[in-house]
C-alpha positions as CSV (number, residue, x, y, z in Angstrom):
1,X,34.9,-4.6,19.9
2,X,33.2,-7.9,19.2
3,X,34.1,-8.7,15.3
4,X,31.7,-11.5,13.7
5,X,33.8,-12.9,10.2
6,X,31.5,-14.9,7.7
7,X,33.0,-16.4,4.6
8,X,31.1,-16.5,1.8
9,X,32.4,-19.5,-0.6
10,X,30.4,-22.1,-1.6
11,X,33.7,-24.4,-2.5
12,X,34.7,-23.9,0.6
13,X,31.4,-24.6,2.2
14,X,31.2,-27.8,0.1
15,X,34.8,-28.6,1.7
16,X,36.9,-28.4,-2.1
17,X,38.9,-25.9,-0.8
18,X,41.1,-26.8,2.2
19,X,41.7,-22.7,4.2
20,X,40.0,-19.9,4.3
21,X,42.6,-17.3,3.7
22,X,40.7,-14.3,3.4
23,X,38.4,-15.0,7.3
24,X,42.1,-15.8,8.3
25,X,43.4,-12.4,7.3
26,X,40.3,-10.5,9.1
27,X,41.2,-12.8,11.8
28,X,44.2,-11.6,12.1
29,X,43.6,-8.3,11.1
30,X,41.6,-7.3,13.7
31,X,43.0,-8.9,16.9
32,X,46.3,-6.9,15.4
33,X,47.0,-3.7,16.8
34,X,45.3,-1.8,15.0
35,X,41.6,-2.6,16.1
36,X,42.7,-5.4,18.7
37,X,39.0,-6.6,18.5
38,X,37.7,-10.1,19.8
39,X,36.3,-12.6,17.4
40,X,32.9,-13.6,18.7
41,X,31.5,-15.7,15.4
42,X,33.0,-17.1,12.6
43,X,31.4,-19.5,9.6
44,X,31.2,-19.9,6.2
45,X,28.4,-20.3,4.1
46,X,27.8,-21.1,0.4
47,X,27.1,-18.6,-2.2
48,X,23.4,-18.4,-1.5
49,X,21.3,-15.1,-1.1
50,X,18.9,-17.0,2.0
51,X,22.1,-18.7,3.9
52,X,23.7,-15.5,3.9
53,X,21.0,-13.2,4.9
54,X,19.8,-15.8,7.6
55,X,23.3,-16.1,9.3
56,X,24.1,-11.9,9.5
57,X,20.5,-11.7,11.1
58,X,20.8,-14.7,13.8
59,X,23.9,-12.6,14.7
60,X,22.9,-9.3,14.8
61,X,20.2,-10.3,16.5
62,X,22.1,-12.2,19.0
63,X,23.7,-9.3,20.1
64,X,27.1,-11.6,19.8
65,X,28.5,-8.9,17.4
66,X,29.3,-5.4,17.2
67,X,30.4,-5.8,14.1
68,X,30.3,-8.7,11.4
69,X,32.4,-8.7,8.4
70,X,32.0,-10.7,5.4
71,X,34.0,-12.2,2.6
72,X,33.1,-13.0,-0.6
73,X,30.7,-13.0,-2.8
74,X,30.9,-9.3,-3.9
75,X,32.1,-9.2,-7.4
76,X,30.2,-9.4,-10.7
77,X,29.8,-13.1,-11.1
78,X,26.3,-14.3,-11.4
79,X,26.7,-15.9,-8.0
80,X,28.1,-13.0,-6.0
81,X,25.1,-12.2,-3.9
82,X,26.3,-11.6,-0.7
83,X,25.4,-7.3,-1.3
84,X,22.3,-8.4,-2.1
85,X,22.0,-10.8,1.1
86,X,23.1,-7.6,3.0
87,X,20.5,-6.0,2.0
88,X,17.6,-8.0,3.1
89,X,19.6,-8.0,6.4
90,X,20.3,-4.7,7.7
91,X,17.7,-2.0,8.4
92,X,19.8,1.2,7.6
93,X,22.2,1.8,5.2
94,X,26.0,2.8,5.8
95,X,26.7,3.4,1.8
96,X,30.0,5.9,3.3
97,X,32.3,2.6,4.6
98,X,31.8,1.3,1.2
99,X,32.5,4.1,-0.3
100,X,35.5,5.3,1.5
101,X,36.9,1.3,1.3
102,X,36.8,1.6,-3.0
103,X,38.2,4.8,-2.8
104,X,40.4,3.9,-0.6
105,X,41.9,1.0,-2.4
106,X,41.4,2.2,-5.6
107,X,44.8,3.5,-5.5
108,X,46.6,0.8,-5.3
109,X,44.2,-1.4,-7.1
110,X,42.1,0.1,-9.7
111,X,39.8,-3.4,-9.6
112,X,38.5,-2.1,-6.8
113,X,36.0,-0.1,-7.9
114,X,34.6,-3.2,-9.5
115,X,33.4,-4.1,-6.2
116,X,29.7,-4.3,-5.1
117,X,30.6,-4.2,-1.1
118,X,27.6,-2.6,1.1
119,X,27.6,-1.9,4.6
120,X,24.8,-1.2,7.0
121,X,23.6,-1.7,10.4
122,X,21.0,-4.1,12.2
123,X,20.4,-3.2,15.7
124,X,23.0,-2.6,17.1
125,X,25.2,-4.0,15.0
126,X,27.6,-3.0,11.8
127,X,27.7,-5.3,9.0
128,X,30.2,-4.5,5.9
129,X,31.0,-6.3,3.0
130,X,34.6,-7.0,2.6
131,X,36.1,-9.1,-1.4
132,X,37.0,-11.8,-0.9
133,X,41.5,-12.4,-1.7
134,X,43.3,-12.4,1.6
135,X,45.2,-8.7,-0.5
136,X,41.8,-6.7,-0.7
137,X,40.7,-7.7,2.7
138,X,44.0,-6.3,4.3
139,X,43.9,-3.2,1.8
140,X,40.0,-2.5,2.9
141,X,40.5,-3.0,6.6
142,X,43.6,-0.2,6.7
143,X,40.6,1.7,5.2
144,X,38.2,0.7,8.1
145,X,40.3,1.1,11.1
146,X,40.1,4.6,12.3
147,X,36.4,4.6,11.3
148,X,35.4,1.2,13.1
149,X,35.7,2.0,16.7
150,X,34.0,5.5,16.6
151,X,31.6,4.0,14.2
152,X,30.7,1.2,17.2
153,X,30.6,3.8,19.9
154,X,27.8,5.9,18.0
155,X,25.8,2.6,17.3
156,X,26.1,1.6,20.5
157,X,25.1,4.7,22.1
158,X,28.5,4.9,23.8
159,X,28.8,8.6,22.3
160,X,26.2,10.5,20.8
161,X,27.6,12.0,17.5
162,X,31.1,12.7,16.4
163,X,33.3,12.8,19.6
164,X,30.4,14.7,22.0
């Protein structure tokens, strides 16, 4: 599986923040064991609706991605637009990874339901909005690992439908 990981931040954009710990944790996440996925793209772009929307459509479009994941940008501050860039981006919804991800953490972190993540698919590719602390990233990607690769395969045309 071919991961794309954009960070949405637009102090880190601007270079005020010196890491990106929550792309590192995807990073890291999904070369693990557990989805043992290459990283084909990674970036970061500032909190802004056009940047956003432009970058998961070059990719998509590209065909460098199965799947991008983003970070960032998905809570209730007035600059959190990154569902909103989703949107505009993909062509069909996926509302049941979002779902399943704030039901999922919810458990261990009622905050979680507090959080506008989307999901959807352009193409051939999945795109998912992930928070964006290094701890909800981890928490939502347990959530997304069994459903990922199937999820691919079925997009991709690799299976037709639910294990046929």
């Amino acid at each position: 599986m071919r991961i794309g990981i954009l960070t949405i931040s637009t102090s880190l954009a601007r270079g005020e923040r010196p890491d990106d710990a929550s792309g590192d944790a995807i990073a890291a996440f999904v070369a693990g064991p557990d989805l043992a996925a290459t990283v084909t793209q990674r970036a970061t772009v500032a909190d802004d609706r056009t940047a956003i929307r432009d970058t998961l459509i070059a990719w998509a479009d590209s065909g460098a991605c199965d799947v991008i994941l983003t970070t960032g940008g998905t809570g209730f501050a007035p600059s959190d637009v990154t569902p909103e860039a989703t949107a505009d981006a993909i062509e069909r919804a996926a509302p049941g990874l979002a779902e399943a991800m704030r039901a999922g953490t919810a458990v261990q972190t009622p905050l979680a339901w507090l959080s506008r993540s989307t999901a959807g698919m352009r193409g051939l590719t999945l795109i998912v909005n992930l928070p964006g602390s290094p701890k909800a990233v981890r928490e939502c990607l347990a959530v997304l690992a069994p459903l990922l690769p199937h999820a691919v395969d079925i997009l991709t045309g690799r299976v037709r439908q639910h294990g046929q």
